[in-house]
BATORMAR-908357 format. One record per residue (C-alpha): residue number from 1; residue in one letter; x, y, z. Coordinates in steps of 0.2 Angstrom, whole numbers. Example, Ala and Ser with C-alpha at 12.3 -4.5 7.8 and 13.67 -1.06 7.14 Angstrom:
<sites>
+-----+-----+-------+-------+-------+
:   n : res :    px :    py :    pz :
+-----+-----+-------+-------+-------+
:   1 :   A :    62 :   -22 :    39 :
:   2 :   S :    68 :    -5 :    36 :
+-----+-----+-------+-------+-------+
</sites>
This chain:
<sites>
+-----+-----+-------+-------+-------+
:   n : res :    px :    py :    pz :
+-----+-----+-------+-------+-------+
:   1 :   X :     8 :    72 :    39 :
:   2 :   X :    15 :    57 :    29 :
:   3 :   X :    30 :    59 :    44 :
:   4 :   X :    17 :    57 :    56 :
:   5 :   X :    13 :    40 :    46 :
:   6 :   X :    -6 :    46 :    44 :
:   7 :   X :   -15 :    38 :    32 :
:   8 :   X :   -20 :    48 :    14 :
:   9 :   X :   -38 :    48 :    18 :
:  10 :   X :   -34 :    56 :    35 :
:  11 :   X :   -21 :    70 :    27 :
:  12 :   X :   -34 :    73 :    13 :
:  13 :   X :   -49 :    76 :    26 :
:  14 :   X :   -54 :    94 :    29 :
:  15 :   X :   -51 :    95 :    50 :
:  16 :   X :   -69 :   104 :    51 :
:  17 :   X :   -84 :   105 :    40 :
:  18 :   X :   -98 :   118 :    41 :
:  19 :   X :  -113 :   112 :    50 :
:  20 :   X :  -128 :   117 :    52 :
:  21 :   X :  -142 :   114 :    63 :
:  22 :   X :  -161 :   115 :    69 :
:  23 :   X :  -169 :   130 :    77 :
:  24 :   X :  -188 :   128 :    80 :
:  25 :   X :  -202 :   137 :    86 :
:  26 :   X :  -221 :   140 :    84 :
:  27 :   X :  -222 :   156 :    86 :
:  28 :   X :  -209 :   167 :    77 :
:  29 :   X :  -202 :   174 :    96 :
:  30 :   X :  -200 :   157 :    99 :
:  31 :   X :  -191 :   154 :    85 :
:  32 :   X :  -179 :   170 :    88 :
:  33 :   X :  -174 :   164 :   103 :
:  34 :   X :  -170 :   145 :    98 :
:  35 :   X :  -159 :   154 :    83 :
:  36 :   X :  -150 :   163 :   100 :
:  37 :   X :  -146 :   147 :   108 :
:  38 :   X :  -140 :   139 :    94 :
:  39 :   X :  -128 :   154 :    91 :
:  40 :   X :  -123 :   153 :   108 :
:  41 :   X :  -119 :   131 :   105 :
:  42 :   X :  -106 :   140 :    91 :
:  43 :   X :  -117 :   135 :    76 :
:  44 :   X :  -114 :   147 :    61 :
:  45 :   X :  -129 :   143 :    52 :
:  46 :   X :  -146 :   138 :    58 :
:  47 :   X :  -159 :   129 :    48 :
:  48 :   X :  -175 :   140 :    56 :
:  49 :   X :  -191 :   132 :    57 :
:  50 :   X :  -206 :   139 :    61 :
:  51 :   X :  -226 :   136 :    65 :
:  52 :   X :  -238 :   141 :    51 :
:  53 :   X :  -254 :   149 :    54 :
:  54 :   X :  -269 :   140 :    53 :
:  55 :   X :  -262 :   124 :    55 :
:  56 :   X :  -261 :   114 :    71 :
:  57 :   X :  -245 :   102 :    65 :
:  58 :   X :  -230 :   105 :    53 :
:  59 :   X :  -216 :    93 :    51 :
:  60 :   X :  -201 :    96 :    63 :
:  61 :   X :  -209 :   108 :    74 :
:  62 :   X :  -218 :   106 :    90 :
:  63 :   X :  -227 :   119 :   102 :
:  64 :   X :  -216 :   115 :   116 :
:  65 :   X :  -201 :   120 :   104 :
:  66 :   X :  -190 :   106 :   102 :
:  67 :   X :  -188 :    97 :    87 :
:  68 :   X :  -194 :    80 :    81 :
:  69 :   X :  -190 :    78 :    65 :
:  70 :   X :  -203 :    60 :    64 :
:  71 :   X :  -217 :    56 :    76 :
:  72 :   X :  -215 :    41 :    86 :
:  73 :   X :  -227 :    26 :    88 :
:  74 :   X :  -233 :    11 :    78 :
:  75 :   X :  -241 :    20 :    63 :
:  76 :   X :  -235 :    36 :    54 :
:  77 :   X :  -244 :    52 :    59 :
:  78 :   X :  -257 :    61 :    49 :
:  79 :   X :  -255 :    80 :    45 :
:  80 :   X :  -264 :    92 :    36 :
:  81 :   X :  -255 :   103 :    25 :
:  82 :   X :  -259 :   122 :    16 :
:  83 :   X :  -245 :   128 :     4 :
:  84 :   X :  -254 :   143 :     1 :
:  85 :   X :  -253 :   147 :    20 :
:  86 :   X :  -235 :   140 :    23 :
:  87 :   X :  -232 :   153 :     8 :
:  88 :   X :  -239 :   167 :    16 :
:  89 :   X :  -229 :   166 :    31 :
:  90 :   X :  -213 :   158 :    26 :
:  91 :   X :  -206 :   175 :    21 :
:  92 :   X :  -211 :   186 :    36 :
:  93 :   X :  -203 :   173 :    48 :
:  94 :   X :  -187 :   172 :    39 :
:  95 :   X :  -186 :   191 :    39 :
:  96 :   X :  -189 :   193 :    55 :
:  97 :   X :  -175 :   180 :    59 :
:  98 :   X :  -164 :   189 :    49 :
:  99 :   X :  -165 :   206 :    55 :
: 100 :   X :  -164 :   199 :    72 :
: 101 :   X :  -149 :   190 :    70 :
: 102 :   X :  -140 :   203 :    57 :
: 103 :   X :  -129 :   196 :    40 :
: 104 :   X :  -117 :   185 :    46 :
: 105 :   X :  -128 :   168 :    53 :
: 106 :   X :  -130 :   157 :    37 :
: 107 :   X :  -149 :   155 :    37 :
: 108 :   X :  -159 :   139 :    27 :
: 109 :   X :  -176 :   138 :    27 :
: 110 :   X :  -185 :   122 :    31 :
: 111 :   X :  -191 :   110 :    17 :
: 112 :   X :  -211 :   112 :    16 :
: 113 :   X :  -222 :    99 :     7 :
: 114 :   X :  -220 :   100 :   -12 :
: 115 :   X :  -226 :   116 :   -21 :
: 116 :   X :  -228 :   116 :   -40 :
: 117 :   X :  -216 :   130 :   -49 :
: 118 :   X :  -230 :   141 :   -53 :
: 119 :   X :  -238 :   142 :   -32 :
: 120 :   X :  -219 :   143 :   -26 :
: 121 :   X :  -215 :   159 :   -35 :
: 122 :   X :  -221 :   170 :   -21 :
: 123 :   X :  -209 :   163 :   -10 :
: 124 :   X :  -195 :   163 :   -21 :
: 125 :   X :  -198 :   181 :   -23 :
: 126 :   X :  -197 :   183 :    -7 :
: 127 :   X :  -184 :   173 :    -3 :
: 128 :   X :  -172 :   187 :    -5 :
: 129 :   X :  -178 :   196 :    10 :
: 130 :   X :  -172 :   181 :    21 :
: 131 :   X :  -153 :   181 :    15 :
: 132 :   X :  -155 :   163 :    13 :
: 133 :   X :  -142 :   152 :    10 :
: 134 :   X :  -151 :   139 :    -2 :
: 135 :   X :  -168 :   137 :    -6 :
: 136 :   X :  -172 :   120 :    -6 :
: 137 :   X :  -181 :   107 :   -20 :
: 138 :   X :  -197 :   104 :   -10 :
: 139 :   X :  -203 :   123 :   -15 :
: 140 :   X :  -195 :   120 :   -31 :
: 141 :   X :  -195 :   102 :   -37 :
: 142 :   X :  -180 :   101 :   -48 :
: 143 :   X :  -186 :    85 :   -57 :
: 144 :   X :  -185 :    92 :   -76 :
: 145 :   X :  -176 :   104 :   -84 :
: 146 :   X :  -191 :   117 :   -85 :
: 147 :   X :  -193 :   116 :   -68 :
: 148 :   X :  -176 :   123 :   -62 :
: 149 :   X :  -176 :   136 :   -77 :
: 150 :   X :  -194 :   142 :   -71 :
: 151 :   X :  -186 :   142 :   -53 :
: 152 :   X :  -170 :   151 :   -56 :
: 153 :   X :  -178 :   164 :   -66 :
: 154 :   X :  -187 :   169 :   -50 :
: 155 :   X :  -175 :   168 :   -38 :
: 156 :   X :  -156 :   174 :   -35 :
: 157 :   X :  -153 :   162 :   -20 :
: 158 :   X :  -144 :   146 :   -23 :
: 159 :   X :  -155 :   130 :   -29 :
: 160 :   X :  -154 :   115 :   -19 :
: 161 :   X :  -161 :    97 :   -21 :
: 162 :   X :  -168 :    90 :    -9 :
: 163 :   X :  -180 :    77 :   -17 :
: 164 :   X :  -174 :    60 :   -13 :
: 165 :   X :  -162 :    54 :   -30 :
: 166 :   X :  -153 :    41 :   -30 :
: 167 :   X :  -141 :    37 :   -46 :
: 168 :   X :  -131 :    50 :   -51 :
: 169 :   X :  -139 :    46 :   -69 :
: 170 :   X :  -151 :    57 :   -60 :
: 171 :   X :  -142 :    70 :   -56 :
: 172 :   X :  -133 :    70 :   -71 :
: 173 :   X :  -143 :    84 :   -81 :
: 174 :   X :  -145 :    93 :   -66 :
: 175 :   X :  -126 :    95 :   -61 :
: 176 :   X :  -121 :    96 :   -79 :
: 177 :   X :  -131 :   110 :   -85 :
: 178 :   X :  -129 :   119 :   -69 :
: 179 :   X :  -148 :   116 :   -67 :
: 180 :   X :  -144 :   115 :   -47 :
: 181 :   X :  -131 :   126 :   -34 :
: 182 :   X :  -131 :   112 :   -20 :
: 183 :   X :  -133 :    92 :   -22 :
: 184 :   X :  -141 :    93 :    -5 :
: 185 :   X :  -149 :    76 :    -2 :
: 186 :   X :  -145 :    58 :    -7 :
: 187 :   X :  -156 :    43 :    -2 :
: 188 :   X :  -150 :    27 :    -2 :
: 189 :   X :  -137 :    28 :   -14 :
: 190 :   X :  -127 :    12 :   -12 :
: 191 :   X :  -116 :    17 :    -1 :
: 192 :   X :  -101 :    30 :     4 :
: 193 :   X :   -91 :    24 :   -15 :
: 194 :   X :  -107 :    30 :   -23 :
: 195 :   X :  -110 :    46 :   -13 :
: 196 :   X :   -92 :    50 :   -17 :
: 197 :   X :   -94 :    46 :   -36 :
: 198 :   X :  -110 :    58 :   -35 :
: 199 :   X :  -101 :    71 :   -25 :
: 200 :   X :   -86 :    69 :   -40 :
: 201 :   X :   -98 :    73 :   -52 :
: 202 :   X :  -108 :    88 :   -43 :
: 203 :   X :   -88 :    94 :   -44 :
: 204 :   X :   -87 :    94 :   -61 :
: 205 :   X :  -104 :   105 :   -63 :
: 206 :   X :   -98 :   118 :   -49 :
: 207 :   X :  -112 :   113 :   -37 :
: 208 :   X :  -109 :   112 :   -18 :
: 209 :   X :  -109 :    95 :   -10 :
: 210 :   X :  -118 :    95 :     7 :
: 211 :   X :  -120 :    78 :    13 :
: 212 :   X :  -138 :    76 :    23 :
: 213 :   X :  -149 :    62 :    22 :
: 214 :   X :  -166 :    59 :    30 :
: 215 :   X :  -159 :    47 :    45 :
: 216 :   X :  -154 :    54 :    60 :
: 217 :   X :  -146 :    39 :    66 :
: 218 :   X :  -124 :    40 :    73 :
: 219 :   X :  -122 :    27 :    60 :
: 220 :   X :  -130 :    41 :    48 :
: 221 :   X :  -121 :    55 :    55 :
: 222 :   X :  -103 :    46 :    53 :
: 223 :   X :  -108 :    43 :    33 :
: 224 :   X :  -112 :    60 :    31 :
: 225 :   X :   -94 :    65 :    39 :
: 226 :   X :   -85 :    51 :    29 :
: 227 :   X :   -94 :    59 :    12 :
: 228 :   X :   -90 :    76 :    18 :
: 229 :   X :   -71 :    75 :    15 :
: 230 :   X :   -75 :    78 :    -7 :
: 231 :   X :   -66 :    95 :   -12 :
: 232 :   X :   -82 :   104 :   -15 :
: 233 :   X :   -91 :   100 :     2 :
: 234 :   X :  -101 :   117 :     6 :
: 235 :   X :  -112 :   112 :    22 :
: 236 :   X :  -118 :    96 :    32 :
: 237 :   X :  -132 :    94 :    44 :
: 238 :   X :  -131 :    90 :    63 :
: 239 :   X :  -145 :    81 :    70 :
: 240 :   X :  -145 :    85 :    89 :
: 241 :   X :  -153 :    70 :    95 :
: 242 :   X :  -146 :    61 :   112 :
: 243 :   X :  -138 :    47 :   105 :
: 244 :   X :  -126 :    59 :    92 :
: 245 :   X :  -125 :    71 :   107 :
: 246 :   X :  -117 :    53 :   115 :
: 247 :   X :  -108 :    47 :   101 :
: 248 :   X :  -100 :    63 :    95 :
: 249 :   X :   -96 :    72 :   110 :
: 250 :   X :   -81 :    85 :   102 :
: 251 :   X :   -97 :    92 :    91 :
+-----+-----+-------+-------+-------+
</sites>
């Protein structure tokens, strides 16, 4: 590679990175077959989203199937939310999408609206029916300490953060104590330097660095790749909008 007069970054850059991305459906046969045609796209691991009963919206997922990840227009949508009922169904729909789809699909749930520890227990209890691959901080908020401990003690799935820190002051107890598996979001962090120091430090405490972020802009999708070249990267996101199906065409 230094032959070829590369530079380091580029020899040091891991050539492919697991990705995963969005399957969605109301109803749970819906969902089945937009699992199918994401396997067919080549994706190894499918975040799978579903419809809960007795609500008519839930974030990322539309009755027509596709997914939209924000609603569109001058003023942010209004939705009404059940944990209880999101509860109730998470587990039968990711059961069903694992024994549809058999061991070897990597499967991740979808983030719901926060839970407390104690209302998110049923879910983590059930979590292992799913063969998930992380379950993630909004069903578990992994804000203190107690909170991890109360979350790993009901669960053997992998912990993954997904509440928005910033610092990695804020990550620090989390990472160090081995509170978390996966450091799986980072908002506005100061740029790549600082997700790398971040990603340095999730090293050190064994955790998994998948780089996701709540934009689903190219500009986005190029930070997470650039981030994604830390030893201990596990697992990014792909956000199959039209503009990063234009920009990056090889994906």
């Amino acid at each position: 590679m230094r032959a070829a007069g590369l530079p380091a970054a580029r020899r040091c850059r891991p050539r492919r990175i697991l990705s995963y991305t969005h399957a969605s459906g109301w109803e749970i046969p819906q969902l089945l077959d937009a699992i199918d045609a994401q396997r067919e796209r080549g994706f190894l691991a499918v975040r799978a989203q579903s419809g809960v009963p007795g609500l008519d919206t839930v974030y990322g997922v539309t009755k027509s199937g596709s997914y939209e990840p924000a609603g569109r227009g001058t003023a942010p949508q209004e939705e009404v939310w059940d944990t209880e009922a999101y509860l109730r169904h998470a587990p039968t729909a990711l059961a069903a999408a694992r024994a549809h789809v058999g061991s070897e699909l990597k499967l991740l749930p979808r983030r719901p609206s926060p839970a407390h520890p104690g209302p998110g227990r049923p879910a983590r209890q059930g979590a292992g029916t799913g063969g998930l691959y992380w379950l993630e901080g909004h069903v578990t908020p992994p804000r203190t300490r107690r909170c991890c401990a109360t979350s790993a003690a009901h669960t053997t799935v992998p912990l993954a953060d997904r509440r928005g820190l910033h610092d990695r002051l804020e990550f620090q107890q989390l990472i160090t104590e081995q509170l978390i598996d996966f450091v799986a979001r980072v908002s506005h962090a100061g740029g790549i330097s600082h997700l790398r120091r971040i990603a340095a430090l999730a090293e050190i405490g064994r955790s998994g660095w998948p780089p996701t972020a709540r934009r689903v802009s190219p500009v986005a999708m190029e930070r997470r790749c650039t981030s994604g070249s830390a030893p201990n990267v596990a697992i990014q996101e792909y956000m199959a909008t039209r503009t990063n199906a234009r920009v990056f065409r090889h994906a």
